[in-house]
N, C-alpha and C positions, 0 to 999 in steps of 0.2 A: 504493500500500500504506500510507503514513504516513496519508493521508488518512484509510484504509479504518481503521486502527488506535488512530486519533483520534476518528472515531466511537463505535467499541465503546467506549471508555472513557469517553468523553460517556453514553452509552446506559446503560453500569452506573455512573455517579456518578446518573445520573436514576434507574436503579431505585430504588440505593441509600436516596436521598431522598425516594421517593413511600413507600417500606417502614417510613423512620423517621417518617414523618406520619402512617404509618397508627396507630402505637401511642398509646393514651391517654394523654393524661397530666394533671395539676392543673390547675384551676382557672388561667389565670394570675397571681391576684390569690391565691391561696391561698398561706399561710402556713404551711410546716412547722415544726413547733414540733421546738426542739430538750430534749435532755436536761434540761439548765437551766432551760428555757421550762417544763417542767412540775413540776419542783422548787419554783421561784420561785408557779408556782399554786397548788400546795398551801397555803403558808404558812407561817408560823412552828410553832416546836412547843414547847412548849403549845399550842394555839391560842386566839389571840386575839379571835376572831371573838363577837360578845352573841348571847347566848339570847333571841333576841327571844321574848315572850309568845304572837305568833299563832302558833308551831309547837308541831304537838300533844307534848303530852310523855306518856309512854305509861310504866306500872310494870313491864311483859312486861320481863322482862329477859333475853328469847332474841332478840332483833333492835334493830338499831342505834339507839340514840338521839340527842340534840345531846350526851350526854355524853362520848359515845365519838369526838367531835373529839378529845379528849384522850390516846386512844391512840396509844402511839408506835407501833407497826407500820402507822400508816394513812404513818406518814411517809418510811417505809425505801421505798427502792428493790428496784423486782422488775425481774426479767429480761423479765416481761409488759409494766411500765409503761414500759421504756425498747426497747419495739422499734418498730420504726420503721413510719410509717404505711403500709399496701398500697398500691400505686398502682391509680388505679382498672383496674378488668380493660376497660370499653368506654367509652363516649362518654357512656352515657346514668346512670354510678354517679354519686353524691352530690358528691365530692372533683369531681369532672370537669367539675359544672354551676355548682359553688356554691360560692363563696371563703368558707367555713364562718369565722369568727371565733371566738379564742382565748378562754376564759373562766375563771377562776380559781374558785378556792373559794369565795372572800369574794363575790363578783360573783355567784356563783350564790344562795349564801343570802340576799344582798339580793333578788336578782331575786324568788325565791320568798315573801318575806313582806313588799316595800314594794310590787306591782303590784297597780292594782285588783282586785279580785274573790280576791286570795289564796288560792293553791291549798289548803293546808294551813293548815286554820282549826281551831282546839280543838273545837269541837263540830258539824265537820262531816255527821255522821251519830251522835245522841244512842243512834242501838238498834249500835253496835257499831263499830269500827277496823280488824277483818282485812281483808286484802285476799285474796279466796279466787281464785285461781286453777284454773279447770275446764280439764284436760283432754280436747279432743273428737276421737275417735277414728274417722277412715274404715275402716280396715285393720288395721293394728296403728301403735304408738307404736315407729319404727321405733331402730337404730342411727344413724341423720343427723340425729335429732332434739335438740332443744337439753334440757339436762339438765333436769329439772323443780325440785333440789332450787341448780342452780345459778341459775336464775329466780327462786326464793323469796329468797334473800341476792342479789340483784340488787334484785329490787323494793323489799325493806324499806329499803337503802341508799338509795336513789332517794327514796322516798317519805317514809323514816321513819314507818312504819307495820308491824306485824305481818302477815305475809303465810302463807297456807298452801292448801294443795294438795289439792281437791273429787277425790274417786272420778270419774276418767272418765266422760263422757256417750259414747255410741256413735250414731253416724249407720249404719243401715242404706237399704239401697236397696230403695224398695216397687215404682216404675213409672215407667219410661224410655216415651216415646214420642219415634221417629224421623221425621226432613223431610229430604228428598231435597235436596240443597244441592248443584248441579251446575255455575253459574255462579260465578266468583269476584266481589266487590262490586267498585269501580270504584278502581284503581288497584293493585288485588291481585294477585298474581303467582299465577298456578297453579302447585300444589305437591301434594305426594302426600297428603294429609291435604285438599288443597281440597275431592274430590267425596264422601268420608267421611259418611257419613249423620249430622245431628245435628237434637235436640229437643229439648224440654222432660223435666223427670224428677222425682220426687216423691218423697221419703226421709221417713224416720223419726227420730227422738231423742230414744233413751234416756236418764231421767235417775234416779243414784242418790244414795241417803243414803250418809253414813258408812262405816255397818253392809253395803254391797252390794247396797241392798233395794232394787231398783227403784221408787221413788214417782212417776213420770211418765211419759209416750209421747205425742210431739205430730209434724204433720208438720211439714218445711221442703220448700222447693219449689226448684228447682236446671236445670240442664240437663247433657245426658248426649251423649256422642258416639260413634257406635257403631264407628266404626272403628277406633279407637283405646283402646273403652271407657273413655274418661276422664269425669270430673265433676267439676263447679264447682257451690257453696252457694249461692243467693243470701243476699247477708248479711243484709238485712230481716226475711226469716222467720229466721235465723237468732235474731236477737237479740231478736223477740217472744217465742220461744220461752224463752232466757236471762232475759227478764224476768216471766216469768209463773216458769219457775223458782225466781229469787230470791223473787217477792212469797211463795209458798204455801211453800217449804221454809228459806228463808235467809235472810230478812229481820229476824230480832233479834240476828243474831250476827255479821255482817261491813261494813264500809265498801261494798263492790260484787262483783261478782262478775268476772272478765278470761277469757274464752275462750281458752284456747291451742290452737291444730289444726294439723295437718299437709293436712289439706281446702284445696282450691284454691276460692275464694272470687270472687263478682263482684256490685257494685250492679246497674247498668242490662243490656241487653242488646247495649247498643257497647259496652260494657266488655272489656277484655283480660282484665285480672285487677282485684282488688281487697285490698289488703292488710288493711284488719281498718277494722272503724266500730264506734262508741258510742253507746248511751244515755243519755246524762249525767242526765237526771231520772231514770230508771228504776234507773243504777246498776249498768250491765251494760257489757261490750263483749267485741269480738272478735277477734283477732289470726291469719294465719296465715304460717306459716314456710315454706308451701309452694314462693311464687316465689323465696326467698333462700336456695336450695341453691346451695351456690358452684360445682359444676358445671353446673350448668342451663344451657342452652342453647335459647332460645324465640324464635317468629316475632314480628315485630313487628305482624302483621297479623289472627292466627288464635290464639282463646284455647286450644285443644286440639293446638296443631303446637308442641310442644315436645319436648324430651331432655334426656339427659345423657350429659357427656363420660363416655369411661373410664377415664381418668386424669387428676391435678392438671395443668393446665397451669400457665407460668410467673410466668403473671399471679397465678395463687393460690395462690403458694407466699409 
């Protein structure tokens, strides 16, 4: 019986221990920055930091400039800035792959106007400075969706640039064609979504002015899965589409145009997902929020066998 009782208790210290390795955790080499740690980043207050000449300095005085270093409330503590980092929820988040390095205020405005090519040059774009944000709409712009007006004082922060928010584009769906996909590819586990019928499928997008008025209709090209009825954009057409946009309706009055969609997006055709790709001569890109719903729960194998939880787990609290 000791024997027998000395077992089980071998047996659940082993669970116990295979349960605590299952959970993710940092980076080893990653650095939790504490209270302090990000106090001491901000910097002094005043700030001390030079207005170097290659950032653009802008008269709009509805979004941030280098003047507004000088604001004391950039310096006060929020209950935001001092909570502590999420652990990553699985193996494959950011924190979990990559010992992200700490970087200060100062370090970042160096970084951005002594590196070759300097992102933010005075006369980056002579016909205009806004950075117009498109929202592109499958369905509707849902309640999970990230707020559009908290985007625009994001980006202007970021960029030091005026930023503002284009009338929705709408993607409708013109012609899905189905391929009988009955075999899983090699190494793929058979799953309820594997025998799912999926194709090719060809949309439309809508684009408006200002005023409502629809001034454009072009296709993009995608694929559709019928069992699931899910769709994925390819991003290419996507973002010819965005730049013929900006040439003929937006091109004397913004810095570039940024896509925002809740559309699930893919480059190639191995592709699982695709988070968002740019035009950088053209002056366009596109972004979607689709894979970073904190509930989401997807295959690692198949771009349309995904869900979501019903509830926050603990990870995401």
């Amino acid at each position: 019986l000791e024997c027998l009782f000395n077992l089980k208790d071998l047996t659940s210290h082993q669970m116990t221990k295979r349960k605590r390795d299952d959970i993710p955790s940092f980076h080893r080499d990653f650095e939790i920055p504490t209270n302090d740690d990000r106090t001491a980043a901000l910097g002094s207050f005043p700030s001390t930091l030079p207005r170097p000449d290659a950032l653009w300095q802008s008269t709009d005085q509805n979004h941030l400039s280098l003047d507004d270093l000088d604001e004391k409330f950039l310096y006060q503590p929020t209950t935001q800035v001092n909570q502590k980092i999420p652990k990553p929820r699985d193996e494959l988040d950011w924190l979990a792959q990559v010992p992200e390095e700490a970087q200060s205020l100062q370090q970042y405005v160096e970084f951005l106007t002594t590196r070759s090519g300097k992102r933010l040059r005075p006369v980056a774009n002579a016909s205009g400075n806004t950075i117009c944000l498109l929202p592109i709409i499958t369905d509707e712009w849902t309640a999970t969706a990230p707020d559009l007006q908290s985007l625009v004082r994001m980006t202007q922060a970021f960029f030091q640039r005026p930023a503002t928010v284009l009338k929705p584009a709408v993607i409708v769906t013109k012609k899905t064609r189905e391929v009988k996909n009955n075999r899983p590819s090699r190494g793929q586990q058979r799953s309820k979504t594997t025998t799912a019928k999926c194709g090719s499928a060809k949309f439309d997008i809508h684009m408006y002015n200002q005023d409502g008025v629809q001034t454009s209709k072009g296709p993009i090209i995608g694929r559709h899965n019928n069992g699931t009825n899910k769709n994925q954009f390819q991003v290419d057409s996507l973002l010819d589409r965005l730049a013929s946009f900006r040439e003929n309706d937006h091109k004397d009055n913004n810095f570039c145009i940024m896509g925002v969609t809740l559309g699930d997006l893919y480059d190639s055709n191995d592709d699982l997902f695709c988070a968002g790709m740019a035009y950088g001569g053209s002056k366009v890109a596109v972004f979607s929020f689709h894979r970073y719903h904190p509930h989401m729960k997807m295959s690692p194998q198949t771009w349309w066998d995904y869900g979501y939880t019903s509830k926050q787990t603990a990870t995401d609290k």
